[in-house]
Structures are given as C-alpha cells and as structure tokens.
C-alpha positions in Angstrom: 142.1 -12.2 -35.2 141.8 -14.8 -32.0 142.9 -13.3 -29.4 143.5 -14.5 -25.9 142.2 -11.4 -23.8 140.8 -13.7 -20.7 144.3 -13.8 -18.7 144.3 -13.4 -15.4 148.0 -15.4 -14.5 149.9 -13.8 -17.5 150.4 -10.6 -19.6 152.7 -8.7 -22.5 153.8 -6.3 -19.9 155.6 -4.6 -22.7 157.5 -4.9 -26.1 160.1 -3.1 -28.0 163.4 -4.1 -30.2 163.0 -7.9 -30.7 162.0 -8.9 -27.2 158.8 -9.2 -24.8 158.4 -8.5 -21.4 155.7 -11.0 -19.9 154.6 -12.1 -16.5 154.2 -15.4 -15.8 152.2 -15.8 -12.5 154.4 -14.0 -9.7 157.3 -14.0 -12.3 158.8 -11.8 -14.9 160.5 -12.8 -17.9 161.9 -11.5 -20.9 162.1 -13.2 -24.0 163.0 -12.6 -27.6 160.7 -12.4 -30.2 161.8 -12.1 -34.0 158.3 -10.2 -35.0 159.1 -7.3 -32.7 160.9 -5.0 -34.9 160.0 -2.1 -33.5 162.1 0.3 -31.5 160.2 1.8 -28.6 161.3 3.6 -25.5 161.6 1.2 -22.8 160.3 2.4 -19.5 163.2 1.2 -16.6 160.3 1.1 -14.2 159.0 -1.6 -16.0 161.7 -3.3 -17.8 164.5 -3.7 -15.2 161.9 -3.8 -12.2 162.2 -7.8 -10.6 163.5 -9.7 -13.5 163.0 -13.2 -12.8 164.9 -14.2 -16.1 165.9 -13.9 -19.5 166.6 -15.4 -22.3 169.4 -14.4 -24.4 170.4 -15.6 -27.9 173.6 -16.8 -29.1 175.1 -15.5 -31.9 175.9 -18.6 -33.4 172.0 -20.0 -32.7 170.5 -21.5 -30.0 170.8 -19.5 -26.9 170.3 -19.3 -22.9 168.6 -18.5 -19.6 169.9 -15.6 -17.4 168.2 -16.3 -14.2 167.9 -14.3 -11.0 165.1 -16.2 -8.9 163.3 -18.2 -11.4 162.0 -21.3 -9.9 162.6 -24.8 -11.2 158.9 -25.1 -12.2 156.0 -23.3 -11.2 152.0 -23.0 -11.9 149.8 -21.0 -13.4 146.0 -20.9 -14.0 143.7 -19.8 -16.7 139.8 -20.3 -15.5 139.7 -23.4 -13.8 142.7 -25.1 -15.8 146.7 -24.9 -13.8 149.7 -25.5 -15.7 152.9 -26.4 -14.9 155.9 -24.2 -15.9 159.4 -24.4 -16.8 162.8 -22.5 -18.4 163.4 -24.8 -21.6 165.8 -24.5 -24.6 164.7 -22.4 -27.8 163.4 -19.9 -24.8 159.9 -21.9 -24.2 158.0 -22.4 -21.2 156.1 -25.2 -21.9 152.6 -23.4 -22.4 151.8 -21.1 -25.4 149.4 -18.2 -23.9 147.7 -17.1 -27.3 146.4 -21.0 -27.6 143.9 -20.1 -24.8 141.4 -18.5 -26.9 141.7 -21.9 -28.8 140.8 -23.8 -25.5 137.7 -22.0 -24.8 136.7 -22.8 -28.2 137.5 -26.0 -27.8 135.6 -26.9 -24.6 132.5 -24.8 -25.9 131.9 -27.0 -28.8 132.5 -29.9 -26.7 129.9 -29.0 -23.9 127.5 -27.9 -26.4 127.9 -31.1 -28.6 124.8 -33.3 -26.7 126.3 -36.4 -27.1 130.1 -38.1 -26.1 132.8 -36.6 -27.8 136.4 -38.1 -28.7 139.6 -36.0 -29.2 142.8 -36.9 -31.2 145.3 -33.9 -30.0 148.0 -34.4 -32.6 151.5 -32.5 -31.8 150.1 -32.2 -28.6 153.0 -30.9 -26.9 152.7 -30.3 -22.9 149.2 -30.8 -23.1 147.3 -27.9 -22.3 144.7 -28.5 -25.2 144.3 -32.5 -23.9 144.0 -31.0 -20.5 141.3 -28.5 -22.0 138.9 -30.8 -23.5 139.1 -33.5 -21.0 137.8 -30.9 -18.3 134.8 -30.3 -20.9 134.4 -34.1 -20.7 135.7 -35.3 -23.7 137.9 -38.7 -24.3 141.1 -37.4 -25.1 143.9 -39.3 -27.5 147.3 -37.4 -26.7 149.8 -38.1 -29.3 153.8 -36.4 -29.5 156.9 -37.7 -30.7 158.8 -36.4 -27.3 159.0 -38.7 -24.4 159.5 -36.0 -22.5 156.4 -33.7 -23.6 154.4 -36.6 -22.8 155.6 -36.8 -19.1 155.6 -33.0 -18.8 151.5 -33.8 -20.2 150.4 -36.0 -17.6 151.9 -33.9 -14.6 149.7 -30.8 -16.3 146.6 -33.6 -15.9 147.5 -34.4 -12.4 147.7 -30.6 -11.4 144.1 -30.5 -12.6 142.7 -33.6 -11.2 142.6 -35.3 -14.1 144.9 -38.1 -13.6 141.8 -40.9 -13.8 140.2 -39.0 -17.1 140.0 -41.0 -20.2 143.0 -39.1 -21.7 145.2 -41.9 -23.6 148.9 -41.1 -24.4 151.3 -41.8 -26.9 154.4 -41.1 -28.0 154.6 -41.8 -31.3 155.1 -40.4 -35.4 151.9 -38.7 -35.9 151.7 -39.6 -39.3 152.5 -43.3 -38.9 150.1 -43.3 -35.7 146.9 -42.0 -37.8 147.6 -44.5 -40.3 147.5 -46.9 -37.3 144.2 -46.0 -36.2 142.6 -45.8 -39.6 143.5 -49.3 -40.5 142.2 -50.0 -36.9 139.1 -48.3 -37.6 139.2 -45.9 -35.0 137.9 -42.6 -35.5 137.4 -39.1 -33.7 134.9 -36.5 -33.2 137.8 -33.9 -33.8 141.2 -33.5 -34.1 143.1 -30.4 -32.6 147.0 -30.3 -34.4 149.8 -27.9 -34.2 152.5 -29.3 -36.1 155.8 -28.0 -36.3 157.9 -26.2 -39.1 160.2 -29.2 -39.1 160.8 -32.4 -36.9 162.1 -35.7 -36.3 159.7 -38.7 -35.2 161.2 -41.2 -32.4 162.2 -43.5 -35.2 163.9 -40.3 -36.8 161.0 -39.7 -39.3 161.2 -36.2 -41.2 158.7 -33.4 -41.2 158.8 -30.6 -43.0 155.8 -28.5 -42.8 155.3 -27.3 -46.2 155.9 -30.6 -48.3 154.0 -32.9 -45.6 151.3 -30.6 -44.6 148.4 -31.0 -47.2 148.9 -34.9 -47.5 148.7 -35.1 -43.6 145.3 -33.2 -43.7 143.6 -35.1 -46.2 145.1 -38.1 -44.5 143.3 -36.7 -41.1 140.1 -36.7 -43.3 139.8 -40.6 -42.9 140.1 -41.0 -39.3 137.2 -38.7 -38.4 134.1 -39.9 -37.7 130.5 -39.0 -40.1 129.7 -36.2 -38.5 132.3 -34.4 -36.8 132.5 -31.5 -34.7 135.6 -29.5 -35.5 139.4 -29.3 -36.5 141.6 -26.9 -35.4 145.3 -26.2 -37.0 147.5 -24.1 -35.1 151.2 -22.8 -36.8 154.2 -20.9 -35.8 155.6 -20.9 -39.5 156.2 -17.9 -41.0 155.1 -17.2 -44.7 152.3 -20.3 -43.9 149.3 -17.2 -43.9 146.2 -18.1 -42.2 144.8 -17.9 -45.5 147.2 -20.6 -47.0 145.8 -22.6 -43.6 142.1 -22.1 -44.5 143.0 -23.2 -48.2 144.3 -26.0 -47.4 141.6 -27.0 -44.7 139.4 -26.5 -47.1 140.1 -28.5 -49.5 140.4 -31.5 -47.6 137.9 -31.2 -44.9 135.3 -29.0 -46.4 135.2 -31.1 -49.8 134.5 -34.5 -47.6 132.0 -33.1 -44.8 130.6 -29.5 -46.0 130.5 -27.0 -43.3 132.7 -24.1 -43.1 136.5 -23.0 -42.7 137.9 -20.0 -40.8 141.3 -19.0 -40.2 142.6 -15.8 -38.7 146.0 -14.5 -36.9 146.4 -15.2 -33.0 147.2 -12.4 -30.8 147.6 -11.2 -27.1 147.2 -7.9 -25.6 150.0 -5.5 -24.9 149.4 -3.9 -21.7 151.1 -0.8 -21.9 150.3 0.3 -25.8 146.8 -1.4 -25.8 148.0 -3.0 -28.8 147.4 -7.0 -30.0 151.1 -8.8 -30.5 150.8 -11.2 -33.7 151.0 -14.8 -31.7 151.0 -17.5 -34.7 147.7 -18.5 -36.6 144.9 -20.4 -36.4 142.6 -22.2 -38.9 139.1 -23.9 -38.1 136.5 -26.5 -40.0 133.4 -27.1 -38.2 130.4 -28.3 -39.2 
C-alpha cells in the first residue's frame, strides 16, 4: 500500500457508517464515503465539535453542501506545495490527499534524473501533480477536458510561484490530444494519468474506463521518449484492482521498454483507530 502519512494541513480525524470526518487546514468537514461500511461509535467530541460543512447525499443521486463557516476557497500546504480549495459538486474539494505520496514520488525521480525532464499530466484535474513536478523542475504538459479544472490549475501554480514555469496547458480530449503529439513527434520523459470511470471530451467524446483503457495505454507507449523515466496510473474505479492496473501496464509499457511495474492500494491514516482508509489505487512502470 502507498500511503500518504507526510500531512501536516489535513487528516481522517475519524470514520464510521459511510462518512469521513477530515480537516482541511483550519476546517472540518464531513464527507461521504461509499467504502466505509463500518458502524463505529462516534465520539460527539469529535464529530459535532466546529463543523465547517457537510456534504449530504440525495436520495435520488447527486447531492449537497451543508455549510456553517466554510469559506469560498481556502489554502492548504503539503511541504513546500499550497493548494487552493473549494466546496464542489459530487462532494470534491479540488485536491485528492492520498495522491501526495504519488507527488513525492514524482519529484524524487525527477530531481534524481541528471538530465531535463518533460511531463505529460493527462486528466490532470486541478493540477496538484503539474504543480508537483514543475517545483522539481520539470517541463510540464497539463492536459483536461474541463475549462474550468484548467483555470482552477493555473491559480494552484500562481499560489506557488509558478506562474512563469514551463508548465503548458490544454484543454482538450486526451485521447485525440496524444494522437496530436505523436503525429507531431513530440514526446515525454513521463506521463502521470488519472483517468476517470467515465467522461465526456469538450467535443462530447466518450470514455468509459474499462473498454478505453488498455488501447489508451499502449497508445501512451508511442509518445514517450527512448528512455523514459516513469508512468504513473491513478484510479477511483471500483472492481479495476491494482493488480488489473499493473497487468495492464505491463503489457504495454513493460513489453516496449523493459523495467518493472508496481501497483498497490492508496491509503491515509485514520487518526483516532491508527488505521489506513483504502483511498483508490496506484500502478507504476519505471525503468
């Protein structure tokens, strides 16, 4: 298992029958989780002390913010990165906190690589990776289908000082985007992806994990460079095991550049039980 045990800004405070109690920075929230089917005693203390918000689902889907003193945005830090924060729909905040152990990875390889080192961040969301390896020095190509995760992206850049790195961004298909940039003959030093279950590209392309997944990866094959460094695949579907991941990793980048493959679950502390709370999962190829 990865897991992100470096916090300092945010914690599981708690967890018990389907939701999570975290703090955010100054803030506490509550959120739903579908993988906490557990039914613990909650301690009031700690689960009705300063509850910033919460996020309640609807019975008929979707769902909704309760909030008491949330702000409109607000920062956090991890090391030396800052992100900005906000309440979103589907009960997001625009920063995934089990991804950091993936961002220490990321800017390890990068500093350690002895030579200049391209990134193509695909389904690269709010940023956090981009913003990652372009403090490690890398050139960074930022590619997601949402306008809007590409705005939230650059202000997460500014807050870090980064607003002159070599960080490119597009919103575009990722698909149709790396077919771009083979035909152009552009290629990367690694690619970091985290695509979703299903999605809809600006132009109202489909993606549907399990039927587009392998041909994407062996597709992602061509528009690497000789020698890379690494590939990282991140996913939030269930029944896609990190073993399934690895597989399929494998079998596209393994078979074309040797090296190695390894996938495991990620996971965050629980404060109170000492326990890790299953986060997603993570697969990597590096050389």
């Amino acid at each position: 298992m990865f897991v992100s045990d470096q916090w300092k800004d945010y914690e599981i405070l708690d967890t018990s029958s389907g939701e999570k109690l975290e703090r955010f920075g100054a803030y506490r929230l509550i959120r739903p989780d579908p993988q906490i089917i557990w039914d613990t005693q909650r301690d009031p203390a700690l689960w009705n002390r300063e509850i910033a918000a919460r996020y309640e689902r609807s019975s008929s889907g979707g769902g909704h913010w309760e909030i008491n003193h949330l702000p409109k945005s607000w920062q956090i830090g991890y090391r030396d990165l800052v992100f900005q924060l906000k309440p979103m729909n589907f009960k997001h905040t625009g920063i995934f906190p089990e991804q950091a152990v993936n961002w220490d990875y990321c800017r390890g390889r990068i500093e350690s690589a002895g030579r200049p080192v391209s990134v193509l961040n695909l389904f690269a969301y709010t940023g956090a990776a981009s913003v990652a390896c372009a403090k490690a020095g890398a050139s960074v190509c930022h590619v997601d289908a949402s306008r809007g995760m590409v705005d939230w992206a650059k202000e997460n850049a500014r807050a870090n000082g980064l607003s002159d790195a070599p960080i490119r961004y597009i919103v575009d298909d990722c698909k149709k985007f790396v077919e771009r940039e083979i035909r152009r003959g552009r290629r990367y030093d690694a690619i970091i992806m985290d695509p979703p279950s299903y999605g809809r590209g600006p132009s109202g392309e489909i993606w549907k994990l399990e039927e587009s997944l392998c041909g994407f990866l062996r597709l992602c094959t061509q528009v690497l460079c000789d020698e890379p460094l690494f590939v990282l695949l991140n996913s939030y579907t269930t029944g896609l095991s990190p073993k399934v991941m690895e597989y399929l990793c494998g079998v596209s980048f393994e078979e074309r550049f040797g090296g190695r493959c390894r996938a495991g679950e990620l996971g965050l502390p629980v404060t109170k039980t000492g326990k890790i709370l299953p986060c997603g999962a993570t697969v990597i190829w590096e050389r």
